[in-house]
N, C-alpha and C positions, 0 to 999 in steps of 0.2 A: 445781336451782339453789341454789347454797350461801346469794345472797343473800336468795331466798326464807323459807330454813330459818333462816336466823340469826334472822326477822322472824316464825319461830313459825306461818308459813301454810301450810295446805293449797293444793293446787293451784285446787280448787276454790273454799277463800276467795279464793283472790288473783286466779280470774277473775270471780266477781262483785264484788270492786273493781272492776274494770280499766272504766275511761270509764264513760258513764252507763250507768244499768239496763237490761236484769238483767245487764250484766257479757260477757263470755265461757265458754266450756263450761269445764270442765278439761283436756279434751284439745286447745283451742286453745293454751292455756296452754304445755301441756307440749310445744306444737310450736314456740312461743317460745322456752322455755328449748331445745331443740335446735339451733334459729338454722334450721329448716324452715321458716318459715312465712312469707309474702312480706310487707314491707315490716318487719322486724327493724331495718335500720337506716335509716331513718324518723324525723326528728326528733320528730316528732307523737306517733309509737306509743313510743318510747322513754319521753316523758313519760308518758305513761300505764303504760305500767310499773312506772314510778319510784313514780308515784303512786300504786299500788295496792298497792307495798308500803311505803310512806311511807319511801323511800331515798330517792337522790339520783343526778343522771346520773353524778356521777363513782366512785359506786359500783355502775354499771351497767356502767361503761365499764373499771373494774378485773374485773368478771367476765366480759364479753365476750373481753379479751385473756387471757385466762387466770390472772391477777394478783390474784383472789380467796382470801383465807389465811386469811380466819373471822377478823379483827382484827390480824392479825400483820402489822408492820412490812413495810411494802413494802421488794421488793427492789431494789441497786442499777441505777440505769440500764443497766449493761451485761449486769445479770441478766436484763432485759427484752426488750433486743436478741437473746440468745440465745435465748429463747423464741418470740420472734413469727416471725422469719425462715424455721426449718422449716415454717412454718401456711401461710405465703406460696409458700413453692417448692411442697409438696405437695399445697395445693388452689388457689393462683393467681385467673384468672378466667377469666369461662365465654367458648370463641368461640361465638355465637347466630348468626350470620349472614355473609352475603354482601353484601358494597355494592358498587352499582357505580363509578365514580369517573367516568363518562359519564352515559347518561341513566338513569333510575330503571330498575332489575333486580327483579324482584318477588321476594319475598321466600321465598315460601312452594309456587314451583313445585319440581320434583325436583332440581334442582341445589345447592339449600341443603344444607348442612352439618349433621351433627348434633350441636347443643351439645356442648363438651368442654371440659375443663378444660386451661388452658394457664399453666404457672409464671409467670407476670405479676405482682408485687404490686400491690395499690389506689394510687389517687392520695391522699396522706395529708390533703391541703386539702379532700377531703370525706367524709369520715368514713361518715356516715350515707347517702350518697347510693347509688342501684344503681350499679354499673359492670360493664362487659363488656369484649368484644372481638371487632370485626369483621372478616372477611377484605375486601381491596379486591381487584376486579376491572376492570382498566383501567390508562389511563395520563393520564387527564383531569387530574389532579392533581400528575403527577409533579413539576413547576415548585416545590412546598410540599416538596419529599424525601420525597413518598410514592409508591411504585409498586406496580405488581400484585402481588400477593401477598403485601403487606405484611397485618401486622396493625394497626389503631387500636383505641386505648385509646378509651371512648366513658362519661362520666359522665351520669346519668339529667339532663333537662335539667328536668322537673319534679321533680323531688328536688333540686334548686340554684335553681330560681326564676330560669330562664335569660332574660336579655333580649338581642337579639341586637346582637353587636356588631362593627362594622368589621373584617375581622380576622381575625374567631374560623371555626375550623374547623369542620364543624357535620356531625351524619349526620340526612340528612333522610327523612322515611318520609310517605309518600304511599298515601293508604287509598281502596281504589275497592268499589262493589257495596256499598254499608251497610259498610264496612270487613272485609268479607269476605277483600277481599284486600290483602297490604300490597305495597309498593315501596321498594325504601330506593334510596339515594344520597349521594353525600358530595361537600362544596363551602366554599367559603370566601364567608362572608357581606360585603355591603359594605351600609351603611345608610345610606341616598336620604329625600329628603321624602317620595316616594311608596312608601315601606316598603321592607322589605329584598330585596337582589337576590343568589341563591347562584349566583355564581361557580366555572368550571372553573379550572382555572392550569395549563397543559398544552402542552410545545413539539407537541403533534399540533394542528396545522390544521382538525382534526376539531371539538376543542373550546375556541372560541373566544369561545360569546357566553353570556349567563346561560341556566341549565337552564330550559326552559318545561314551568312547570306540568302543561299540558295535555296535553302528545306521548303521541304513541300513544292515547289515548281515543277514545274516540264522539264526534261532535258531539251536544252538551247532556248530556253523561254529568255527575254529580252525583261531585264527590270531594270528599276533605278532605288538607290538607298541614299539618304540622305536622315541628318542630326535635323530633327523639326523643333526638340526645344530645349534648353539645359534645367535641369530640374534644379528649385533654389530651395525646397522645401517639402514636408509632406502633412498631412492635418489626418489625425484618427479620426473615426468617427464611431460613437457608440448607441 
């Protein structure tokens, strides 16, 4: 990492900087500097970065995009656009899954897909946040312009501090057995005094009323539901 080096650190100084004592290893470090290591763009962990090598996020955010010169004059805007556009077509974002667009489709039986990178760029309003891409399966949803085998664009809803809102398109994951197993599904939120209710939108007859919770479960089965990501988008594919 250049910005490291300008700042005279070993990898190893600048993991016992890094947050309180004793630090991180060096080989954590140096999975940071690779952009391997899970939550890189993290507003949290970026400060901590920042602060272990007493920089700044916008000299974080010049070496992430490539845009790090050792002190030389940044270059012009359209030198930037040139740069970042191939990183986007060539690594994209990851598809992880399968949702359903009807009732919750588990996640992690044999029909899942395996992660792959798909030319997608990021949503640019959240910088630091995880994003992926999920396939839909169904037509629960079509009424929103989304159909089977569409892709959605899905931003981490805990990496944005998501609260739910009227409106918003949401992918929901549903965790059974101690979270053993997960379930996703995808719906449009509407927020009620008695908390929010996710919504089909779909001309099939089939899906008509809010998803319940509970279908398919044991009586007294033990789960947890939670919003895993607010959808900012969807991509056809033909």
């Amino acid at each position: 990492m250049l910005l490291r080096k300008e700042k005279g650190l070993t990898q190893p100084q600048a993991g016992e900087a890094f947050g309180a004592a004793p630090g991180i290893s060096a080989q954590a470090w140096s999975q940071y500097e690779a952009g391997s290591r899970p939550g890189i763009h993290r507003p949290e962990v970026q400060r901590k970065l920042v602060a272990a090598l007493g920089a700044t996020l916008e000299d974080l955010q010049r070496h992430l995009y490539g845009l790090d010169r050792s002190g030389q004059d940044a270059p012009p805007a359209s030198a930037k656009i040139l740069q970042f556009r191939p990183q986007e077509v060539l690594g994209g974002l990851m598809i992880r899954d399968r949702v359903q667009a009807g009732a919750f489709l588990a996640a992690d039986d044999l029909s899942q897909e395996e992660p792959r990178p798909y030319p997608h760029p990021r949503d640019g309003r959240y910088p630091h946040a995880d994003q992926w891409l999920s396939t839909v399966v169904g037509d629960s949803v079509n009424l929103l312009g989304i159909f089977d085998g569409d892709l959605v664009h899905c931003v981490s809803a805990v990496d944005i501090g998501y609260r739910p809102r009227t409106g918003d398109i949401v992918e929901v994951e549903r965790l059974r057995f101690g979270g053993q197993m997960r379930e996703l599904t995808i719906k449009q939120v509407e927020v009620t005094p008695d908390g929010p209710l996710l919504w089909p939108r779909s001309s099939n007859d089939r899906w008509r009323d809010p998803v319940r919770l509970t279908e398919s479960l044991d009586e007294g089965e033990q789960f947890e539901v939670r919003i895993r990501g607010l959808v900012v988008g969807s991509v056809r594919r033909y």
